[in-house]
C-alpha positions in Angstrom: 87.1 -1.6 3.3 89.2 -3.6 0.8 90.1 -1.6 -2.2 87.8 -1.0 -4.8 88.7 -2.1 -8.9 87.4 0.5 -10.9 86.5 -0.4 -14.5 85.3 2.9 -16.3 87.1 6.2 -16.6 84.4 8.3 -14.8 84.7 6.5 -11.8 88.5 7.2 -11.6 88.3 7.8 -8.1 91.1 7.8 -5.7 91.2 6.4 -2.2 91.0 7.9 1.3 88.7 9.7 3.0 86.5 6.8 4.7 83.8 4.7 3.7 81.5 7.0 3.7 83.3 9.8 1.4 84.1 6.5 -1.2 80.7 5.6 -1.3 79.7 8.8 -2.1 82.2 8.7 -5.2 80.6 5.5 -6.0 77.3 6.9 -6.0 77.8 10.0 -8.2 79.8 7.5 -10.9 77.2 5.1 -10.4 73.7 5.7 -9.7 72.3 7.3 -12.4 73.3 4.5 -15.1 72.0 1.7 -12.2 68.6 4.4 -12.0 68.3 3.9 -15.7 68.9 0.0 -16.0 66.3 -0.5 -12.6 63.9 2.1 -14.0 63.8 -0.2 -17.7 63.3 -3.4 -14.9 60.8 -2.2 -12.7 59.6 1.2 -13.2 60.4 4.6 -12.4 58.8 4.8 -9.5 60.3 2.0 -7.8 64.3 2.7 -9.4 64.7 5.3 -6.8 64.4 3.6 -4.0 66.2 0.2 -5.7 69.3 2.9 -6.3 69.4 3.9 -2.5 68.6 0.1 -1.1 71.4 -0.9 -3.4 74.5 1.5 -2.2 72.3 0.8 0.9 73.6 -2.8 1.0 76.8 -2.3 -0.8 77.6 -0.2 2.1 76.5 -2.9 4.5 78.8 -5.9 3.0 81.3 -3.5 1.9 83.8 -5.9 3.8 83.1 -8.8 1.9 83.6 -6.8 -1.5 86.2 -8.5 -3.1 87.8 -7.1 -5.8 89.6 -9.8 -7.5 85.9 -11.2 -8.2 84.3 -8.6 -9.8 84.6 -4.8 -10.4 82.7 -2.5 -8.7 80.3 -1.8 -11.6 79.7 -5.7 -11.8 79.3 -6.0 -8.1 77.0 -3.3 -8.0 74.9 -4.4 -10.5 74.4 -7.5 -8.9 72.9 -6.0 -5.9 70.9 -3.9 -8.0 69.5 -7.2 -9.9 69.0 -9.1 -6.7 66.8 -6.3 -5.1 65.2 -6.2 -8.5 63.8 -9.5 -8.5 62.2 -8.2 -5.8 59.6 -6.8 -7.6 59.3 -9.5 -10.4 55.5 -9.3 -10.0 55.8 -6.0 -11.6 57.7 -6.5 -14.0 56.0 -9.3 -15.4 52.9 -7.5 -15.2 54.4 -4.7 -17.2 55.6 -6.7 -19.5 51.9 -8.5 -20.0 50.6 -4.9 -20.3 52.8 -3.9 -22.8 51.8 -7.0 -25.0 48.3 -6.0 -24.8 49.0 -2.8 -26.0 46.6 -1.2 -28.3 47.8 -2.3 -32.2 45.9 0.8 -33.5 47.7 1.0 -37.2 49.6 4.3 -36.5 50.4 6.7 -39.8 53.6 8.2 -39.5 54.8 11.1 -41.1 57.0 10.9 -44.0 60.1 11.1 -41.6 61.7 7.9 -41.4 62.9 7.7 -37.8 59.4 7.9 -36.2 58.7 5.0 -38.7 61.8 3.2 -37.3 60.3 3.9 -33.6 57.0 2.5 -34.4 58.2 -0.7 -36.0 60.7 -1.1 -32.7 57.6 0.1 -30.2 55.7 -3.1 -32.5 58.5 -5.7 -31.9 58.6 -4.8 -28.1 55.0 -5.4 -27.8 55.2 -8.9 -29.8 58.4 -10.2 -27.6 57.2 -8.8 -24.3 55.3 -11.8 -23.8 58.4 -13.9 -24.3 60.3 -12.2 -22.1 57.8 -12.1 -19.5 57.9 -16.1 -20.0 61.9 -16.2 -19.5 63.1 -17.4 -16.2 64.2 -15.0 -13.8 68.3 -16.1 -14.4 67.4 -15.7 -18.5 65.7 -12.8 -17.8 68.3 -11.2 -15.9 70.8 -11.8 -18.3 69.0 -10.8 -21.4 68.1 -7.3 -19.3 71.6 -6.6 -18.0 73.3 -7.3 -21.7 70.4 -5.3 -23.3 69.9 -2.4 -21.2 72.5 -1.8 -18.9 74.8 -2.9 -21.6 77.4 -4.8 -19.6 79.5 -7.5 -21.2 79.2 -11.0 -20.9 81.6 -10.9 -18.5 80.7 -8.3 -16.3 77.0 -9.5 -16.3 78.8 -13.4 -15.1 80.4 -11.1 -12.2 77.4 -9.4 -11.1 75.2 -12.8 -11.5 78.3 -14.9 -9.8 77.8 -17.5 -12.5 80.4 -18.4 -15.4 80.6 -16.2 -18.6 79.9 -19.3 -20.6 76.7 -19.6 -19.1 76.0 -16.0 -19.7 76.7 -16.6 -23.2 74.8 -20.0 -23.9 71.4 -18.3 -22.1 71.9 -15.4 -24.4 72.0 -17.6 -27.2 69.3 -19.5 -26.2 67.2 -16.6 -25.4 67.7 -15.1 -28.7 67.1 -18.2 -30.6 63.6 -18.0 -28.4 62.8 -14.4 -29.1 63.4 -14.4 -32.5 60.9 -17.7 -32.9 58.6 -15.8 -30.8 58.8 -12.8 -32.6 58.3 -14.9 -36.1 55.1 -16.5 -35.1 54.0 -13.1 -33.9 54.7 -11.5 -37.1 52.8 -14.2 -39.1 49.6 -14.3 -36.7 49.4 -10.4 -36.8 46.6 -8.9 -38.9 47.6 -6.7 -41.9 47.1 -3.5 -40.6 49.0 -4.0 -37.2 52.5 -5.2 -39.9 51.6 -2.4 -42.2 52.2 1.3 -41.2 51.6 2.8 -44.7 
């Protein structure tokens, strides 16, 4: 196995000790933050199993890891988002269902971080639509900047496409959201804007 390029102080692991001890390491740095950003994609009940087939296949073309492309982080997310789109189906559904939410107006106490949380649990229902439109590249893009929180250039890395491109689809996806999320606004009755 070549060398691994580690890019985050909890996975300061050292060498030695075989494949399999190193991708153990790998695993306890790395699989609960990949659980969380597969969990967001396609569910809970399907991010364990995506976790496991991931260092599954990481294990399997650990050889052709190389790490003057991308970090490990980057290259495992990668797999994790190609195994993901997978189950595209789902998450499209999910993101249909959550658009057809019920709008009930909710009255939220005086405290104004549950208000905050219902105005963003409104937004995600207006966009979700949108982002269920997106294409699967724009979609993985907007998903790995927003909720895994990789950098442009980590998400080019585990997407094997330039950063510029990561940038101009994020640009053009946000430019898209926030059109969709205006005409939303304006077509939404009253009492679905107003929480008071």
């Amino acid at each position: 196995m070549k060398a691994i390029r580690y890019d985050s102080p909890e996975a300061d692991i050292g060498t030695g000790g075989g494949p399999e001890l190193e991708f153990g390491r790998l695993f306890d740095a790395y699989a609960a933050p990949l659980h969380r950003y597969l969990a967001r994609r396609v569910g809970p009940d399907h991010a364990h199993d995506l976790v496991s087939e991931t260092f599954l296949a990481a294990f399997k073309q650990r050889e052709t890891y190389n790490p003057d492309i991308a970090a490990v982080r980057s290259w495992l997310y990668g797999i994790a988002t190609n195994l993901a789109r997978r189950h595209v189906r789902q998450e499209v559904r999910g993101l249909r269902a959550t658009s057809r939410a019920d709008n009930t107006p909710y009255q939220p106490s005086h405290d104004g971080m549950v208000a905050d949380r219902v105005d963003a649990q409104a937004m995600a229902r207006q966009i979700a639509p949108a982002i269920a439109e997106l294409s699967d590249g724009d979609r993985d893009v907007l998903l790995l900047t927003s909720w895994s929180e990789l950098t442009t250039v980590e998400v080019a890395e585990a997407l094997g496409i330039p950063v510029g491109t990561v940038r101009s689809r994020l640009h053009r996806i946000r430019r898209q959201l926030r059109t969709h999320a205006a005409i939303a606004h304006l077509t939404a009755t009253p009492e679905a804007i107003h929480h008071d």
